[in-house]
DSSP file (Angstrom, degrees, kcal/mol; ACC not computed):
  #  RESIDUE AA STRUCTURE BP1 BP2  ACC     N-H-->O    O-->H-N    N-H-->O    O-->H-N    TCO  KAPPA ALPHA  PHI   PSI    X-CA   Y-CA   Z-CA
    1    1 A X              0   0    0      0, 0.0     2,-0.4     0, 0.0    51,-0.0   0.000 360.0 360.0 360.0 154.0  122.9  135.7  151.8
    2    2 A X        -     0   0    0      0, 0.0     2,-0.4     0, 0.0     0, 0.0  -0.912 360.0-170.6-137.2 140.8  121.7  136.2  148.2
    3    3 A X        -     0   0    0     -2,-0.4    48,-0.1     1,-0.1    49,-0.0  -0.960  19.9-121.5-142.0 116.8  120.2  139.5  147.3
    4    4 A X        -     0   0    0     -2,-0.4    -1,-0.1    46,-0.3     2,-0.1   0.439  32.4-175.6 -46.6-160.4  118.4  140.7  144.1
    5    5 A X        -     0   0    0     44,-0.1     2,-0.5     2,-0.1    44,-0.2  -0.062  20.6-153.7 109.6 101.2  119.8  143.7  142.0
    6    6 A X  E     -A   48   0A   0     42,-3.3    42,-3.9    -2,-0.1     2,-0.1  -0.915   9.0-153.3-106.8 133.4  118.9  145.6  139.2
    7    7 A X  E     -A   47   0A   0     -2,-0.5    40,-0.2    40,-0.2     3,-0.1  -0.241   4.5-158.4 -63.4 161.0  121.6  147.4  137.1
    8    8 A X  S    S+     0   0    0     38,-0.5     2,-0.4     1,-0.2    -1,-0.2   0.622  89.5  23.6-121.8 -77.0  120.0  150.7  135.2
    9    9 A X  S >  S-     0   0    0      1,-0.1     3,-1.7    37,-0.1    -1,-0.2  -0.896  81.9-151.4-111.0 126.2  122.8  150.8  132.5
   10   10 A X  T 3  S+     0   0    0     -2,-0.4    -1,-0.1     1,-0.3     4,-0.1   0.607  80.4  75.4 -84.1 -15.1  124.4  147.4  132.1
   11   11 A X  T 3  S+     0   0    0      2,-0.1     2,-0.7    -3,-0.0    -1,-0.3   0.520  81.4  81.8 -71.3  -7.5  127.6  148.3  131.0
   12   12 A X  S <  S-     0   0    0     -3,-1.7     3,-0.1    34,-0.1    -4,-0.1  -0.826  84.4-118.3 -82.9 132.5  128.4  149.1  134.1
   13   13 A X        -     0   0    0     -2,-0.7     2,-0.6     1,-0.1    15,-0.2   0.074  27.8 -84.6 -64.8 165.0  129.4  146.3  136.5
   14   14 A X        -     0   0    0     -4,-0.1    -1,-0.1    13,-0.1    12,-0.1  -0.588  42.7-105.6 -87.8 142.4  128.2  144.9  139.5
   15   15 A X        -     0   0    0     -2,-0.6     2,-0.3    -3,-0.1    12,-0.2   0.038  50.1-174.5 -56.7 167.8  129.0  146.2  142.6
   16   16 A X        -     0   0    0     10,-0.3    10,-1.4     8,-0.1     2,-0.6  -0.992  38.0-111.6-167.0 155.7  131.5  143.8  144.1
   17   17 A X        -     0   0    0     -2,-0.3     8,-0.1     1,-0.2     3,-0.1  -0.844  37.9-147.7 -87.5 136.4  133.5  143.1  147.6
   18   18 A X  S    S+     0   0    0     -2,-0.6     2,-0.2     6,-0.4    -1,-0.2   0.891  75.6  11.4 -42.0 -74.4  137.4  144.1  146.1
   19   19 A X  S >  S-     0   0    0     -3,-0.1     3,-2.1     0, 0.0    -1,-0.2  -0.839  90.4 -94.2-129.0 152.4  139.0  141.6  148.4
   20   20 A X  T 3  S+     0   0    0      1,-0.3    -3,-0.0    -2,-0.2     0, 0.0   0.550 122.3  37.6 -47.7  -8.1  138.0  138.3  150.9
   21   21 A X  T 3  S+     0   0    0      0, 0.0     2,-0.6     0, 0.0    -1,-0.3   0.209  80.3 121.5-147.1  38.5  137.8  140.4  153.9
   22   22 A X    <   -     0   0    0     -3,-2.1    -5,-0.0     1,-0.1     3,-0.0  -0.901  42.9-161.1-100.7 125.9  136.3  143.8  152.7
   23   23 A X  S    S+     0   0    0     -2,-0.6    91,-0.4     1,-0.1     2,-0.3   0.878  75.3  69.6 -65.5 -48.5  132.8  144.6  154.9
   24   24 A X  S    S-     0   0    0     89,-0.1    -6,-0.4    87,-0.0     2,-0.2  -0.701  76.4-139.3-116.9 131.0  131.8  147.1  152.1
   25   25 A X  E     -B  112   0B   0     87,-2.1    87,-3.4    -2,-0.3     2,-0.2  -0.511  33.0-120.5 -79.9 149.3  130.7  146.7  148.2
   26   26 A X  E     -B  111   0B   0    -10,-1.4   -10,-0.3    85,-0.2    85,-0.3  -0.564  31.3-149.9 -94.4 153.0  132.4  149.5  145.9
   27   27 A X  E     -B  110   0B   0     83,-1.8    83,-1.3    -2,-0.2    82,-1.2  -0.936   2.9-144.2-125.9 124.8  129.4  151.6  144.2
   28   28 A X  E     -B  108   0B   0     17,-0.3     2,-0.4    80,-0.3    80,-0.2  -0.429  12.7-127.3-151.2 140.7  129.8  153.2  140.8
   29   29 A X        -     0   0    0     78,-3.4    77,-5.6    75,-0.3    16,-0.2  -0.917  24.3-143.7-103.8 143.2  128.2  156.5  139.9
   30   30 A X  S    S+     0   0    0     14,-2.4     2,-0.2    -2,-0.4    75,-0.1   0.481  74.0  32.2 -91.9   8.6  126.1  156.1  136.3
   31   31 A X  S    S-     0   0    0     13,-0.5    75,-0.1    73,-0.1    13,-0.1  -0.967  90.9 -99.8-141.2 171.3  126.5  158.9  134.7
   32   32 A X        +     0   0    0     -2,-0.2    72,-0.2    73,-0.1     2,-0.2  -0.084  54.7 179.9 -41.8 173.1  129.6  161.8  134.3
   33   33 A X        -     0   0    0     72,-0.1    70,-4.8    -3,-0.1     2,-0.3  -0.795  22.7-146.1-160.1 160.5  128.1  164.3  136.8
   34   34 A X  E     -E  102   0C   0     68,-0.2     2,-0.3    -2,-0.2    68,-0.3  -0.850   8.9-162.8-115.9 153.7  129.8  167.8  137.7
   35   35 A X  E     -E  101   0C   0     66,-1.4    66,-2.4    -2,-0.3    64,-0.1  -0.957  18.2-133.7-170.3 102.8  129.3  169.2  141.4
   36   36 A X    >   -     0   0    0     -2,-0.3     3,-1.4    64,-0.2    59,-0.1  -0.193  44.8 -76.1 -64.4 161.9  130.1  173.1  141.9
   37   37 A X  T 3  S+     0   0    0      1,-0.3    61,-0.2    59,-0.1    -1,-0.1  -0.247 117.2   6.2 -65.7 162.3  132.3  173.9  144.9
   38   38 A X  T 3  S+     0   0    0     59,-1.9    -1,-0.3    57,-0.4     2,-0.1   0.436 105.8 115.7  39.4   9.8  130.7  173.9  148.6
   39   39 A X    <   -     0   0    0     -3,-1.4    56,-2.1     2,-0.0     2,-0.5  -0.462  56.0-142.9 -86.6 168.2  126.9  172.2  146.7
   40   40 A X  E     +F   94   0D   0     54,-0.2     2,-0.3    -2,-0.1    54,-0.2  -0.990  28.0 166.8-127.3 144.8  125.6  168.5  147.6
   41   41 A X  E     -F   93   0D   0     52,-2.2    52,-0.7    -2,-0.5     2,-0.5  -0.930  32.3-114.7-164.5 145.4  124.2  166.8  145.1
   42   42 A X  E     -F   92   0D   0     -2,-0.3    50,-0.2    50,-0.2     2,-0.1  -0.817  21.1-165.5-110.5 127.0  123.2  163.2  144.4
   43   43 A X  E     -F   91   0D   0     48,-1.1    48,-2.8    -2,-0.5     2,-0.5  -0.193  31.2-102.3-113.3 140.3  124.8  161.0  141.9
   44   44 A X  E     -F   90   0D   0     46,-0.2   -14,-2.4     1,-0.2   -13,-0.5  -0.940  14.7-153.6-111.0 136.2  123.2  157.8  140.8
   45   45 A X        -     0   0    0     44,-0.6   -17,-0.3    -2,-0.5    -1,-0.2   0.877  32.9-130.7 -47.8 -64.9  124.3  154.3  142.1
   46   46 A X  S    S+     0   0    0     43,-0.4   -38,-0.5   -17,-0.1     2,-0.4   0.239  73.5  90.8  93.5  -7.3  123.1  152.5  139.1
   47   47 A X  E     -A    7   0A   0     42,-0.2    42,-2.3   -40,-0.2     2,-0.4  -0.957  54.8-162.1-145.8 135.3  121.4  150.1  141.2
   48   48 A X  E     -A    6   0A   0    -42,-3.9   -42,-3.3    -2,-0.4     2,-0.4  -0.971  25.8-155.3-120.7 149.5  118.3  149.1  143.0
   49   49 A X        -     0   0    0     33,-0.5     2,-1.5    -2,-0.4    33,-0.2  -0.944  16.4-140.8-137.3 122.6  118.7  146.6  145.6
   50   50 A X        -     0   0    0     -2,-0.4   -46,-0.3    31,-0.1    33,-0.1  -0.246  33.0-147.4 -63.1  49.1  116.3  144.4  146.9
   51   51 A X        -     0   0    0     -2,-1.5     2,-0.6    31,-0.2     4,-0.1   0.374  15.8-109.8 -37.9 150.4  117.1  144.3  150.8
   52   52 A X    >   -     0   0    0      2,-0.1     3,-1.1     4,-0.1    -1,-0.2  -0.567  37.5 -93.7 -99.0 153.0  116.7  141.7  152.8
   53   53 A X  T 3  S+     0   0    0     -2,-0.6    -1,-0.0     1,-0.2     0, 0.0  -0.074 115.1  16.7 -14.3 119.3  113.6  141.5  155.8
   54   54 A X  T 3  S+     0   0    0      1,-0.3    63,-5.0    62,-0.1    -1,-0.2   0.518 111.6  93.1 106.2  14.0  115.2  142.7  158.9
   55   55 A X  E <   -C  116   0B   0     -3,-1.1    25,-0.6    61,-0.2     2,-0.4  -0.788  55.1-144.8-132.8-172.9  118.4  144.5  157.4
   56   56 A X  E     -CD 115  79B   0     59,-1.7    59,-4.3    -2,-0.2     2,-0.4  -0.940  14.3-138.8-165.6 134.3  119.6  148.4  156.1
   57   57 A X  E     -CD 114  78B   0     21,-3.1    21,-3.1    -2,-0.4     2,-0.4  -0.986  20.5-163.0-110.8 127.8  121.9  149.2  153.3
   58   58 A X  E     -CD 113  77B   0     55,-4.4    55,-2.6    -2,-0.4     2,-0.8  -0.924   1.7-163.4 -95.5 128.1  124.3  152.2  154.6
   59   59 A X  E     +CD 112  76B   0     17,-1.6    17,-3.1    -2,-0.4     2,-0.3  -0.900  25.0 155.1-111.9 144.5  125.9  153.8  151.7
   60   60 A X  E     -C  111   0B   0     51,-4.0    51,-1.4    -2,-0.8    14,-0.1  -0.987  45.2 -66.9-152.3 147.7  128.8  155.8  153.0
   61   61 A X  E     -C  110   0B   0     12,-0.5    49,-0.2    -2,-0.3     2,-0.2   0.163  40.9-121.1 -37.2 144.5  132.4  157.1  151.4
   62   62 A X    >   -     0   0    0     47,-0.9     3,-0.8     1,-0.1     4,-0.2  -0.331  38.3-104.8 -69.1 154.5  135.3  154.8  150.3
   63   63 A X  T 3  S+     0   0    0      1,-0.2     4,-0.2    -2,-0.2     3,-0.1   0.600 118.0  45.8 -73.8   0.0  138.6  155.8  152.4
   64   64 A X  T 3> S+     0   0    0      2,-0.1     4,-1.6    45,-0.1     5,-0.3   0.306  84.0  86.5-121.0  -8.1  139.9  157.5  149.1
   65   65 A X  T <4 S+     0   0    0     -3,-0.8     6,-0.9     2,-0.2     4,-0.3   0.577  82.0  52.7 -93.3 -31.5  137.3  159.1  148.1
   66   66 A X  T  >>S+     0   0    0     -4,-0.2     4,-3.7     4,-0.2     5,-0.6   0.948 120.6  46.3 -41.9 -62.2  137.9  162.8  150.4
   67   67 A X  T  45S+     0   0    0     -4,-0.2    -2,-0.2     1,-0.2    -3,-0.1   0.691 114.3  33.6 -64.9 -34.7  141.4  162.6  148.6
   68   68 A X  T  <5S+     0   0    0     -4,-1.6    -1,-0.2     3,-0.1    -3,-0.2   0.859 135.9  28.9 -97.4 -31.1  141.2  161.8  144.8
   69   69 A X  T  45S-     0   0    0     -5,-0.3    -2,-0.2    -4,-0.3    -3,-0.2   0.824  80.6-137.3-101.4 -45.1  137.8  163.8  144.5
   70   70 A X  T  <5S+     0   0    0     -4,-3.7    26,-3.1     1,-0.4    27,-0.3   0.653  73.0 130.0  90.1  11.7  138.0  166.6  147.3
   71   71 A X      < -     0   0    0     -6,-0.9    -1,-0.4    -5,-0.6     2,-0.3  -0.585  44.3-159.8-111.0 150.1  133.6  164.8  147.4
   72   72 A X        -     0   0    0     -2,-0.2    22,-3.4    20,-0.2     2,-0.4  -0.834  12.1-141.2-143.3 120.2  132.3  163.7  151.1
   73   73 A X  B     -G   93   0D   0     -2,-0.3     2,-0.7    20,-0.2   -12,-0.5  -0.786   9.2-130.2 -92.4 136.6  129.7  161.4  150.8
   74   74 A X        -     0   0    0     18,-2.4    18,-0.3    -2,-0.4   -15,-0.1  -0.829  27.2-119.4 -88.5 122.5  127.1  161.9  153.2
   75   75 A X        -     0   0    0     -2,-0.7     2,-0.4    16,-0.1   -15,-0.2   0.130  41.8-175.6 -56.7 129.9  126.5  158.4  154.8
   76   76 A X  E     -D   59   0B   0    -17,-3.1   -17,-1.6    -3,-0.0     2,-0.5  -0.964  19.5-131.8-148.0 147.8  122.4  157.7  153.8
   77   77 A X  E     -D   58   0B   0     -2,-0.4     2,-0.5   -19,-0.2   -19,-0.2  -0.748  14.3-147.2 -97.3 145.7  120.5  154.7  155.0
   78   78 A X  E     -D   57   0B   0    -21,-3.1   -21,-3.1    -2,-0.5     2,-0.3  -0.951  15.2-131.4-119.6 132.1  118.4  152.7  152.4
   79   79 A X  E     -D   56   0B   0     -2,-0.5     3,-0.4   -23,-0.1     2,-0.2  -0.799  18.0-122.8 -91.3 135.2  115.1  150.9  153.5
   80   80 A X  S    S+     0   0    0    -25,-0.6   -27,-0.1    -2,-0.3     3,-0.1   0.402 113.4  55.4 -61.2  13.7  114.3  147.5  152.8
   81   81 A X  S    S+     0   0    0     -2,-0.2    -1,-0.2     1,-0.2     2,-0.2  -0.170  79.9  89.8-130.4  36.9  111.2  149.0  151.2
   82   82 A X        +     0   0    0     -3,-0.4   -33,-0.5   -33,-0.2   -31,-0.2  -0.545  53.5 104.8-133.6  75.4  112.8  151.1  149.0
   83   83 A X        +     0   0    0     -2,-0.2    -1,-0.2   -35,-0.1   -35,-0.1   0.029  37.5 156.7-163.8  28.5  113.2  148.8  145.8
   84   84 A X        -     0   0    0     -3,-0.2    -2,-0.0     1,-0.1   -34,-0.0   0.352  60.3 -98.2 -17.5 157.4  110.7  149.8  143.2
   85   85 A X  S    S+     0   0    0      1,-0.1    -1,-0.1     3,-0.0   -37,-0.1   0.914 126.9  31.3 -49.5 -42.8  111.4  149.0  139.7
   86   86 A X  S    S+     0   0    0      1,-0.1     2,-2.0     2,-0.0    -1,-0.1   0.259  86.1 124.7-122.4  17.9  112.6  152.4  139.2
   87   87 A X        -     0   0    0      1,-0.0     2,-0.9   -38,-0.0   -38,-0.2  -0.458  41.4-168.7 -69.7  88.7  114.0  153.0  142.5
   88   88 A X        -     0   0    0     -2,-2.0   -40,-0.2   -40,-0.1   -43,-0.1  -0.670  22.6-128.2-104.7 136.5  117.6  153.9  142.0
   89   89 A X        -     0   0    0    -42,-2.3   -44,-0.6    -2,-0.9   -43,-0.4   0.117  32.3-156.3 -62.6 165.3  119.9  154.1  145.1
   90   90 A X  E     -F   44   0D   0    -46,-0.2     2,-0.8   -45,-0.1   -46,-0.2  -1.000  10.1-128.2-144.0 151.4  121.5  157.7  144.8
   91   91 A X  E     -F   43   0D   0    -48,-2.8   -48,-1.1    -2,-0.3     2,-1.0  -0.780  15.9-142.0 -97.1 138.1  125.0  158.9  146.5
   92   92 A X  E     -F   42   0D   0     -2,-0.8   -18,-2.4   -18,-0.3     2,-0.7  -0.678  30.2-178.8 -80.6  81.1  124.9  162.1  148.6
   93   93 A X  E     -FG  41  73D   0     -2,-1.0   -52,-2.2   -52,-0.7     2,-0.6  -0.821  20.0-152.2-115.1 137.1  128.2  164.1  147.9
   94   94 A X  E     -F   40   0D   0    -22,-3.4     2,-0.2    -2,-0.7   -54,-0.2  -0.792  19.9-130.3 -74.1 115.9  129.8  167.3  149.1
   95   95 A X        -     0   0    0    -56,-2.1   -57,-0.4    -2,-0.6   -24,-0.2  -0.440  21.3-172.1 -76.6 121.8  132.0  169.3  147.2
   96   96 A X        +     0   0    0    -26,-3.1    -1,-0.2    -2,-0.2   -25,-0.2   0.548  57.0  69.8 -77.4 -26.1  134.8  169.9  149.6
   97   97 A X  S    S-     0   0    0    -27,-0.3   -59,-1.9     2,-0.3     4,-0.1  -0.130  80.7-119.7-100.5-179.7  136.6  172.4  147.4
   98   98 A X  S    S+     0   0    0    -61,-0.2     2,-0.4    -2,-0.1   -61,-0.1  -0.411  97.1  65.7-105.8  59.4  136.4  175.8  146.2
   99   99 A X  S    S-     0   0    0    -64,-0.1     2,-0.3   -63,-0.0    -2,-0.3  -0.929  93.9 -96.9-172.5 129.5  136.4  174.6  142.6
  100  100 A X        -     0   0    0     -2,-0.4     2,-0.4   -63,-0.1   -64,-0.2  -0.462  35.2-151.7 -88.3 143.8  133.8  172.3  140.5
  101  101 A X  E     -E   35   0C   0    -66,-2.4   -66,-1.4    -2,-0.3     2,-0.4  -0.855   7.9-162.6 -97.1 126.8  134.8  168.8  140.6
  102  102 A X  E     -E   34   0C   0     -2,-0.4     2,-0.3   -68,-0.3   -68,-0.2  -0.881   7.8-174.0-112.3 141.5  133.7  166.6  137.5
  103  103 A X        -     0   0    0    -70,-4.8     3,-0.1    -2,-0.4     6,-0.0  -0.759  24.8-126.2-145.3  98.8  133.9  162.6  138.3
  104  104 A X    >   -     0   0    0     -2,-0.3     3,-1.4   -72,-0.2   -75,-0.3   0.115  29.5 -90.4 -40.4 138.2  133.2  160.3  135.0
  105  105 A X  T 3  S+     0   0    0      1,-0.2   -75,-0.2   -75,-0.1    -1,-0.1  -0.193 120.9  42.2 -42.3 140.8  130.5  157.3  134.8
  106  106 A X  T 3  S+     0   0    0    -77,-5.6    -1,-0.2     1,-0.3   -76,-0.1  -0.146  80.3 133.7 138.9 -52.9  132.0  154.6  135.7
  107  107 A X    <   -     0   0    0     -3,-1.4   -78,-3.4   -79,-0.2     2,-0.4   0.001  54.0-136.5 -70.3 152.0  134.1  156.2  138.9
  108  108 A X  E     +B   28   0B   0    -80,-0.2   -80,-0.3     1,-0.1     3,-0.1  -0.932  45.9 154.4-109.2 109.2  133.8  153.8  142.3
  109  109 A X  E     +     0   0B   0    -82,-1.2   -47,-0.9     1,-0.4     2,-0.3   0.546  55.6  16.0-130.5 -27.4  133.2  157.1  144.6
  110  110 A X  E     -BC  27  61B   0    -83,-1.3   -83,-1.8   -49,-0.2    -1,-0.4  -0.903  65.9-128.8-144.2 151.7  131.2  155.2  147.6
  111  111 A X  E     -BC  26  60B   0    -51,-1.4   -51,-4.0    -2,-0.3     2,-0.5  -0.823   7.0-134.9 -81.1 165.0  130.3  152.0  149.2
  112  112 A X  E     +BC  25  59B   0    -87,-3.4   -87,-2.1    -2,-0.2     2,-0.3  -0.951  18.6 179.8-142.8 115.3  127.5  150.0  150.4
  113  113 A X  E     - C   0  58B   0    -55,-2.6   -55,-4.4    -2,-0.5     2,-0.3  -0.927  13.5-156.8-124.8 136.8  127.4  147.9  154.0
  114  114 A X  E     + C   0  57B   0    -91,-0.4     2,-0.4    -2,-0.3   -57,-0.2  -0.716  19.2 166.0-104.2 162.5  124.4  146.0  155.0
  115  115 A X  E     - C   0  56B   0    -59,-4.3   -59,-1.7    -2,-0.3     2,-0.3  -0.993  32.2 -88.8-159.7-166.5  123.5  145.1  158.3
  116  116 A X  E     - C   0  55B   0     -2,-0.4     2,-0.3   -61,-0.3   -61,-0.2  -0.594  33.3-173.7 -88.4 122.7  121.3  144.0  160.6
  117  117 A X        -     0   0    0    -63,-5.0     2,-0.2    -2,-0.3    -2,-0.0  -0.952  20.3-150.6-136.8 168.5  118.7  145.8  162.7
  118  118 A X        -     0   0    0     -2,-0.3     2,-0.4     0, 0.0   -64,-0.0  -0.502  20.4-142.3 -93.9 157.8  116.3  145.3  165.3
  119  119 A X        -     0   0    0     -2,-0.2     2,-0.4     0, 0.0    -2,-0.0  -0.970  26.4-151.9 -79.3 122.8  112.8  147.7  165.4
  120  120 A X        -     0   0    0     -2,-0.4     2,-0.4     1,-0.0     0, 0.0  -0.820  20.0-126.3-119.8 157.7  111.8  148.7  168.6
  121  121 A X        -     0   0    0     -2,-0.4     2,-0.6     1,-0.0    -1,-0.0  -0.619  35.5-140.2 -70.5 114.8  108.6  149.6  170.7
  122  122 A X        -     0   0    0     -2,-0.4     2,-0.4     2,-0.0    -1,-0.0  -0.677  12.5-161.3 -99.8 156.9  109.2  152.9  172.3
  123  123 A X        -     0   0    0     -2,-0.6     2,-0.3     2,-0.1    -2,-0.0  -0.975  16.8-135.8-131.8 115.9  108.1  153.5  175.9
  124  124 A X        +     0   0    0     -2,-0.4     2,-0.3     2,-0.0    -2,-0.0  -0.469  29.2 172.4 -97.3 130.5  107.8  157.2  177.0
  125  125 A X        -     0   0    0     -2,-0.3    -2,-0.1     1,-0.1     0, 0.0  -0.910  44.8-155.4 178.0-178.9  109.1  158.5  180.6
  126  126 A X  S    S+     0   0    0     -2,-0.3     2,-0.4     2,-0.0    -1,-0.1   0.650  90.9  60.0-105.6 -20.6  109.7  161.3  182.5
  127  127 A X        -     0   0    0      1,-0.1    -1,-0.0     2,-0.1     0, 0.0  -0.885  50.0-177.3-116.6 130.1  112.5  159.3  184.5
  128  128 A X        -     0   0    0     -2,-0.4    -1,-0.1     2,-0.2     3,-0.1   0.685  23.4-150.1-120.0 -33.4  115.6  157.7  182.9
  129  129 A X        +     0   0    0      1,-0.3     2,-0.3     0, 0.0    -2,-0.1   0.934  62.2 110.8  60.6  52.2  117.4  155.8  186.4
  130  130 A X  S    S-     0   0    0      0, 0.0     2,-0.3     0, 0.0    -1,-0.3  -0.955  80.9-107.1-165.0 147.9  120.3  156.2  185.0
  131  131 A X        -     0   0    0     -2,-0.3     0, 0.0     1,-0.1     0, 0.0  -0.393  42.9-111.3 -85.3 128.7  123.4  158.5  186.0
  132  132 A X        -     0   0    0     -2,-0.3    -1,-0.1     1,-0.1     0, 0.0  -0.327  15.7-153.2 -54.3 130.3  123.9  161.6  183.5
  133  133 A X        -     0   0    0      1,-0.0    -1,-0.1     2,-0.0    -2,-0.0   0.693  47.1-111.0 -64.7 -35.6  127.2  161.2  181.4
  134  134 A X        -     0   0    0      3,-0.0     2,-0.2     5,-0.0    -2,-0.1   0.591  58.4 -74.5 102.7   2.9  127.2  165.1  181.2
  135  135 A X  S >  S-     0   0    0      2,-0.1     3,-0.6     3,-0.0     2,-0.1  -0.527  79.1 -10.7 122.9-175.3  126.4  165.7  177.5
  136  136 A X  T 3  S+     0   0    0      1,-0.2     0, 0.0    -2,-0.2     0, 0.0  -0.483 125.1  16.9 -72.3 145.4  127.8  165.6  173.8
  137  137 A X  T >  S+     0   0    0     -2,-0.1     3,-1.6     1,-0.1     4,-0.3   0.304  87.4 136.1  80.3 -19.1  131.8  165.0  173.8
  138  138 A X  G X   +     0   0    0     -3,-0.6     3,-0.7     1,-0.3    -2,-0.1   0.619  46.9  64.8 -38.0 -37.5  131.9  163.9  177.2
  139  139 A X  G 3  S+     0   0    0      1,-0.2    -1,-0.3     3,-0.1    -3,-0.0   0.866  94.3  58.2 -64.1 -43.8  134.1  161.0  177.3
  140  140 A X  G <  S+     0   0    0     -3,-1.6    -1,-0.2     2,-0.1    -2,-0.1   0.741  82.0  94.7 -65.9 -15.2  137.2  162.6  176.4
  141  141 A X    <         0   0    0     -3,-0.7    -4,-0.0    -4,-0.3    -3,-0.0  -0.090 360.0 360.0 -86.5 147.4  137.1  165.2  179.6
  142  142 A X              0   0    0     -2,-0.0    -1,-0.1     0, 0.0    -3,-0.1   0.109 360.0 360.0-132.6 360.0  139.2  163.5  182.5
């Protein structure tokens, strides 16, 4: 599948799968940015992405990205209708630490997995015919 893409500063590269059997393109923030302890604040990709009909781009943290930064990106869904000219994707991080964290243009902080969705027709009632599980957390309880 072939997907459109606009860069905002060009000197940065394009996002890119690492290795043959990586799900998720590395995402580059496009400017320095600083992030105060315990704030969230959103970083720009550098990219707007043309999704395609009948898919979602998830951007969510890299597995390295808690550790070398002390940052949790909050996992944010992009809509295939969300590709303006000047729409540029933005990363959601939390500063983990008690201490402000600075992370340099450039820096690979997040990734970006597409997939595939369905839209459905909801249909409201009062009766579910199906046996209650017994709540959030339930599965582990023996």
């Amino acid at each position: 599948m072939r997907v459109k893409l606009k860069r905002f500063d060009k000197s940065l590269p394009i996002p890119e799968y690492k290795t043959a059997g990586a799900i998720g393109f590395d995402l580059y923030i496009r400017n320095s940015e600083k992030i105060g302890p315990h704030e969230v604040a959103a970083f720009p990709s550098n990219i707007g992405v043309a999704i395609p009909r009948g898919h979602l781009l998830l951007v969510t943290s890299r597995s390295s990205t808690a550790g070398k930064f002390g940052l949790l990106v909050i996992p944010g869904t992009i809509d295939p209708d969300f590709c303006g000219d000047e729409d540029e994707m933005k990363i959601s991080v939390f500063n983990l630490t008690d201490k402000t964290v600075e992370v340099t243009a450039g820096t690979r902080i997040a990734q970006g997995i597409f997939y595939k969705v369905s839209k459905v027709e909801f249909i409201e009632t009062e009766k579910m015919n199906h046996r209650s599980r017994g709540g959030f957390g339930t599965t582990g309880h023996h």
